[in-house]
C-alpha positions as CSV (number, residue, x, y, z in Angstrom):
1,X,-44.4,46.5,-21.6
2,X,-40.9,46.5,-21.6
3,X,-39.0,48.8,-24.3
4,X,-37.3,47.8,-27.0
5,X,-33.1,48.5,-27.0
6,X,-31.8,49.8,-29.9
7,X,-28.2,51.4,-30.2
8,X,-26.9,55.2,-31.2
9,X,-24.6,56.2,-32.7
10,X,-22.6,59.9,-31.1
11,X,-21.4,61.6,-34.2
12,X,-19.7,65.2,-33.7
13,X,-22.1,68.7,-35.6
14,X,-18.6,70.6,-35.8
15,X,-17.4,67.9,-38.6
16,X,-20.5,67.3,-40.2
17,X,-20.4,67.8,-43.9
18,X,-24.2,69.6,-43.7
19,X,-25.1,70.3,-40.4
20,X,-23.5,73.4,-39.4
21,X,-24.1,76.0,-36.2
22,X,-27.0,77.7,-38.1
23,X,-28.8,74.6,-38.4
24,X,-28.3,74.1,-34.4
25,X,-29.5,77.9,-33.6
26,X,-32.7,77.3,-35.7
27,X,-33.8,73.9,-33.7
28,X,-33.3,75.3,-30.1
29,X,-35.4,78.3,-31.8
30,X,-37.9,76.1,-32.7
31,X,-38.4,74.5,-29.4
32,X,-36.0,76.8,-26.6
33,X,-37.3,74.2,-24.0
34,X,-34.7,71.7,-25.1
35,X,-31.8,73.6,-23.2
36,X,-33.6,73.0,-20.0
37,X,-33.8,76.5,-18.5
38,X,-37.6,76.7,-18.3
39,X,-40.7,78.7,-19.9
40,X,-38.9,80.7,-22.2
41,X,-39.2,81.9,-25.7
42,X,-37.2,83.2,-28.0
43,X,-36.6,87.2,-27.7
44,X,-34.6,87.4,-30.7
45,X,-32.0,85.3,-33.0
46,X,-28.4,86.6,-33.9
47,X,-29.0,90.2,-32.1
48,X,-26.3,92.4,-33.3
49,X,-24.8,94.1,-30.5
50,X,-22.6,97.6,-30.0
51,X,-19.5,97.8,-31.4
52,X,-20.0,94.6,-33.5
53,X,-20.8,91.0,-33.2
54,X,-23.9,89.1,-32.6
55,X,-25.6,87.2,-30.0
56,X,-27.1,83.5,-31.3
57,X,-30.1,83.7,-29.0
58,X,-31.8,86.1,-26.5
59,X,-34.1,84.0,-24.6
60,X,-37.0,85.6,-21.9
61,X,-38.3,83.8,-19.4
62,X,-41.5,86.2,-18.5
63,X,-42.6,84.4,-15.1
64,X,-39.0,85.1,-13.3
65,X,-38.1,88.5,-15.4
66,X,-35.4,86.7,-16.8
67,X,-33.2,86.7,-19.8
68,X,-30.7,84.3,-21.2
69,X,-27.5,85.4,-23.6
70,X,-27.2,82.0,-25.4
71,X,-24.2,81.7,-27.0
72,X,-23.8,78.3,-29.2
73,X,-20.6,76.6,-30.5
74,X,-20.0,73.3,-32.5
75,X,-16.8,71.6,-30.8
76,X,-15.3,73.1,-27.8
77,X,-15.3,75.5,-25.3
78,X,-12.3,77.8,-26.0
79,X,-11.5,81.1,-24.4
80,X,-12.8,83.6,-27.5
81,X,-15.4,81.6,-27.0
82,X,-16.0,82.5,-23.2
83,X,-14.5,85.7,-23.5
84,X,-17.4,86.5,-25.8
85,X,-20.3,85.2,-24.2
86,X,-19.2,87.0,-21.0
87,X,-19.2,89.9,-23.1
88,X,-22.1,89.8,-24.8
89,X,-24.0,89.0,-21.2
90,X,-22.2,92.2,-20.1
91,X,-23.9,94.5,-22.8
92,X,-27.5,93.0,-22.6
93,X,-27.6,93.5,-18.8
94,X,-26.0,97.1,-19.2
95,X,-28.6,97.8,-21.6
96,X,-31.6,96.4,-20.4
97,X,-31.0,96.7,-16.4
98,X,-34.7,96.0,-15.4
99,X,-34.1,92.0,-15.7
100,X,-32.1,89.7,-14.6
101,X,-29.3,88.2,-16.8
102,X,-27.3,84.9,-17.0
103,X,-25.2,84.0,-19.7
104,X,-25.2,80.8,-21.1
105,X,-22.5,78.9,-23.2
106,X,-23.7,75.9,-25.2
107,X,-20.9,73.6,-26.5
108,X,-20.1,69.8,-27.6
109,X,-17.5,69.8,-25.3
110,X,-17.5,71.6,-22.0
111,X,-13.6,71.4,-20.9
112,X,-12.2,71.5,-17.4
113,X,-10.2,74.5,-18.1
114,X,-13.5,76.2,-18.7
115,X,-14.8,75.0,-15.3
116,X,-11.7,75.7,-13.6
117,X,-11.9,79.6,-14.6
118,X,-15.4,80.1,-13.9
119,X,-15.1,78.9,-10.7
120,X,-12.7,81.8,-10.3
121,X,-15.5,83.7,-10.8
122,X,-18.3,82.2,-8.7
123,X,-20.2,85.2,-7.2
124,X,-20.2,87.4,-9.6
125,X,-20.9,86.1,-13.2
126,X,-24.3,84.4,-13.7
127,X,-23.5,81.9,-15.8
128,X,-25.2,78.4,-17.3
129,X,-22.6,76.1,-19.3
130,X,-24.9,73.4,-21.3
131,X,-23.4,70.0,-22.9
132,X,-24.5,69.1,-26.2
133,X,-24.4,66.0,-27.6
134,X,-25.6,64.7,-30.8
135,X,-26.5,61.3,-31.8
136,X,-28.4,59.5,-34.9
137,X,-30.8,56.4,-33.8
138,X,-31.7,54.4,-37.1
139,X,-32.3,57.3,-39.7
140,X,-33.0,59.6,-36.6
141,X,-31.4,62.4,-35.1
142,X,-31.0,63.1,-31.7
143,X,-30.1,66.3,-29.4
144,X,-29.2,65.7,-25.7
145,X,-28.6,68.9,-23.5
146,X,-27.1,68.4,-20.5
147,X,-26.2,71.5,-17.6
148,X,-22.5,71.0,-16.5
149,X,-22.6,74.3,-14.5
150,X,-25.6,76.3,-12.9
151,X,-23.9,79.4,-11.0
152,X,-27.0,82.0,-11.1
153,X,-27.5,82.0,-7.6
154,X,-25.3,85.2,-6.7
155,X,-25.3,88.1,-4.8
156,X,-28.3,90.2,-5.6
157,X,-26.9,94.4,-5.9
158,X,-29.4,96.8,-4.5
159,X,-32.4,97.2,-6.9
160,X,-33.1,100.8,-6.4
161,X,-31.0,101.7,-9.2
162,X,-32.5,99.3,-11.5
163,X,-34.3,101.1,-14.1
164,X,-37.2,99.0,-14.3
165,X,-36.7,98.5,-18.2
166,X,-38.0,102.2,-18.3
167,X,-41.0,104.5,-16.8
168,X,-44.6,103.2,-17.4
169,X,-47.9,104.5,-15.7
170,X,-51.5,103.1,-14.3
171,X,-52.8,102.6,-18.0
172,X,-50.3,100.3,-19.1
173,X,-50.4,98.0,-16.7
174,X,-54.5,98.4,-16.6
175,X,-53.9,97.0,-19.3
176,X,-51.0,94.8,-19.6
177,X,-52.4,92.5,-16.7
178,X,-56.0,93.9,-16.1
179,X,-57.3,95.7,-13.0
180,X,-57.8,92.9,-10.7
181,X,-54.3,91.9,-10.5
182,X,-53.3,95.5,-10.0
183,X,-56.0,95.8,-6.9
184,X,-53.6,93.4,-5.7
185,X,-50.9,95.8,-5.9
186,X,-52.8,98.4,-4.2
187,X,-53.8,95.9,-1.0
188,X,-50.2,95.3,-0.5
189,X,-49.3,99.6,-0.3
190,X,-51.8,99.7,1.9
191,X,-50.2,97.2,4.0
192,X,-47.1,98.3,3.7
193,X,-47.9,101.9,4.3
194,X,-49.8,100.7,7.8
195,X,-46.7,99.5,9.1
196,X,-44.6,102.4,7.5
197,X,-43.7,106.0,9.0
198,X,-43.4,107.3,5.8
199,X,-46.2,107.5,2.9
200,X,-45.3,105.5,0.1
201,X,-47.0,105.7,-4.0
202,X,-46.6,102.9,-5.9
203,X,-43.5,103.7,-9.0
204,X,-44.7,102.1,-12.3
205,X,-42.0,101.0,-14.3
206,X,-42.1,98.4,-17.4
207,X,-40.6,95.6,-16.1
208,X,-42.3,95.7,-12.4
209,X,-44.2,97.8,-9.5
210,X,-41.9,99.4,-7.3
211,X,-42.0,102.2,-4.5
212,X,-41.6,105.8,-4.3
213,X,-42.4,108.7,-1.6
214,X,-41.5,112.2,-1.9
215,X,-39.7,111.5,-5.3
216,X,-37.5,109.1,-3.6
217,X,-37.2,105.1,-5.4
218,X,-36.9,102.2,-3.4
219,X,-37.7,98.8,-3.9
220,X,-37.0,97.0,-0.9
221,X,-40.6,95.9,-1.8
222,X,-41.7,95.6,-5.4
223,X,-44.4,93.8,-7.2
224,X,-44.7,91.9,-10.9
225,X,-48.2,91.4,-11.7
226,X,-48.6,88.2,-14.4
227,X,-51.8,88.1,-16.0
228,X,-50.6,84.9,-17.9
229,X,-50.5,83.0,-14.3
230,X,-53.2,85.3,-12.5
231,X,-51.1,86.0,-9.6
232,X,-48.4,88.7,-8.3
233,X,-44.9,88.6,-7.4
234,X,-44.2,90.2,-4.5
235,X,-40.1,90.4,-3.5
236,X,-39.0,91.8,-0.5
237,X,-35.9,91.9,1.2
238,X,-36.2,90.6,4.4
239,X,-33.1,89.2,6.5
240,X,-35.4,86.3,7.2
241,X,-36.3,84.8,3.9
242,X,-35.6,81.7,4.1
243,X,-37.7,81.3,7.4
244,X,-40.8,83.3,5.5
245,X,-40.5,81.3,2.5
246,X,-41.0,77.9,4.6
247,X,-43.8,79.1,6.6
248,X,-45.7,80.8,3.6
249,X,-44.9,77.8,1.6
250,X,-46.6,75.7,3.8
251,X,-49.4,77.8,4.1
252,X,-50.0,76.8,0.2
253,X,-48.7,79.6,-1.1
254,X,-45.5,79.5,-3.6
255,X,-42.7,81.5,-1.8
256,X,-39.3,80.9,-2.6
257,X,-36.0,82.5,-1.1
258,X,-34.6,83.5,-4.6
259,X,-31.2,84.9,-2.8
260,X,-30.0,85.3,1.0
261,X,-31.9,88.3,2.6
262,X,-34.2,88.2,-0.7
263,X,-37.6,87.1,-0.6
264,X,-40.5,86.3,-3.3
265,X,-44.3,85.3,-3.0
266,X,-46.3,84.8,-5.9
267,X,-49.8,85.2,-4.7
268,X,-53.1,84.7,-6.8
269,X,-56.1,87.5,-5.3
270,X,-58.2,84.9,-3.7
271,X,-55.3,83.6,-1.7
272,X,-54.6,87.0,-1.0
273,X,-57.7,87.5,1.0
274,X,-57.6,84.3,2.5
275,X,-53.9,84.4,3.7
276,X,-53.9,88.4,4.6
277,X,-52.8,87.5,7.7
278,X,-49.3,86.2,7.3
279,X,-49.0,88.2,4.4
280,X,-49.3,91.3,6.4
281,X,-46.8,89.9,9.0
282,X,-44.3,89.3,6.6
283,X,-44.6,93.0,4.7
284,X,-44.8,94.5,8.2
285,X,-41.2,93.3,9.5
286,X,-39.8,94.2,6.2
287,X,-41.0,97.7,6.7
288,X,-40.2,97.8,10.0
289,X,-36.4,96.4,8.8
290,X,-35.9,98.7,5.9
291,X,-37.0,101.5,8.2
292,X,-34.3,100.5,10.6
């Protein structure tokens, strides 16, 4: 059946007589899948932050360990505008180092200035700039968001200083996930500790499983258990990550090479047994790199 045409209408929120930038938060907060970044809900909704001034959204996206600074405006990009949602991103990540960040500016019109600048900055500001336009069908209303700029895939700083989101312990993950997933956990230290020359404990911290031996932290290995999806991130940092995540991939096995040198498998326990194999190759020349 073919559909029927009918015509819109693109009217501007900014000089609406009744639909103002509160109006716009609450709707993306109804429904946060509208912006297009993803299973994410919403964390929180005009967060006050240090030293004054609010964020309009926090947004988490659980799977990835992943939160977005959303920071909406009616009309145009213009600097305070940028200045602020760079700054906002700034404090969130500062404050809450166990996830990863990315700022993202929302905005009616996304100028070429605005491009222009954060391409100046490619590399070291995670940052998502998000068209909005807004058009009435008939007696209905209509949001369209549309990415202009996706420049999250940036260096990646050595994690063994990321706090984790603070210190947790066996119980709370017992429980947060259950025990089977965390078995998991404890198949890959033993793998990792047959290829290693040192003993490593597994470091439980909120946010993720990471490594420790003789009181020392590093994660160039560290695991996020999600109960939700029944399966374990494991990231490594392995020179060859792209080449892992291609042949794990293909093994059926969702492995994806998040950054250059950084690696991440998200493996369910069953496939875990049945792919041990090239799972243990792949843990074993990361140890075997980190170690040299």
């Amino acid at each position: 059946m073919t559909p029927e045409y009918t015509s819109h209408e693109k009217i501007s929120l900014r000089k609406h007589p009744t639909l103002n930038e509160r109006w716009l938060h609450d709707r993306i907060a109804d429904n946060p899948a509208i912006l297009g970044l993803g299973d994410v809900r919403v964390l929180d909704q005009e967060r006050t932050v240090p030293g004054g001034g609010r964020i309009d959204l926090v947004l988490l996206d659980e799977d990835n360990n992943r939160r977005y600074e959303v920071e909406i405006q009616l009309g145009a990009t213009d600097p305070s505008h940028i200045i602020r949602c760079i700054e906002y991103w700034d404090l969130e990540r500062r404050r809450y180092p166990g996830y990863d960040h990315v700022a993202v500016l929302v905005a009616e019109d996304v100028t070429s200035r605005f491009l222009n600048v954060m391409g100046l900055l490619a590399g070291s500001i995670p940052l998502i700039a998000i068209r909005l336009s807004a058009m009435t069908v008939g007696n209905y209303l209509l949001l369209d968001f549309v990415q202009v700029l996706d420049q999250t895939e940036l260096r990646l700083d050595d994690t063994k200083e990321d706090t984790g989101g603070g210190q947790a312990d066996r119980g709370y993950w017992n429980d947060k996930v259950g025990k089977e997933l965390m078995k998991l956990c404890d198949s890959t230290l033993e793998l990792i500790n047959g290829a290693a020359s040192t003993a490593w404990q597994l470091n439980y911290l909120r946010g993720y499983v990471g490594l420790q031996s003789g009181g020392v932290v590093n994660n160039f290995i560290h695991m996020a258990p999600k109960k939700t999806k029944d399966f374990v991130h494991i990231m490594l940092r392995n020179s060859n990550a792209l080449q892992w995540a291609e042949k794990i991939s293909a093994e059926g096995i969702p492995a994806v090479c998040r950054h250059s040198g950084h690696l991440r498998i998200s493996v369910k326990p069953d496939q875990f047994k049945k792919h041990g194999d090239i799972i243990k190759e792949v843990i074993s020349e990361t140890v075997v790199e980190f170690e040299s």
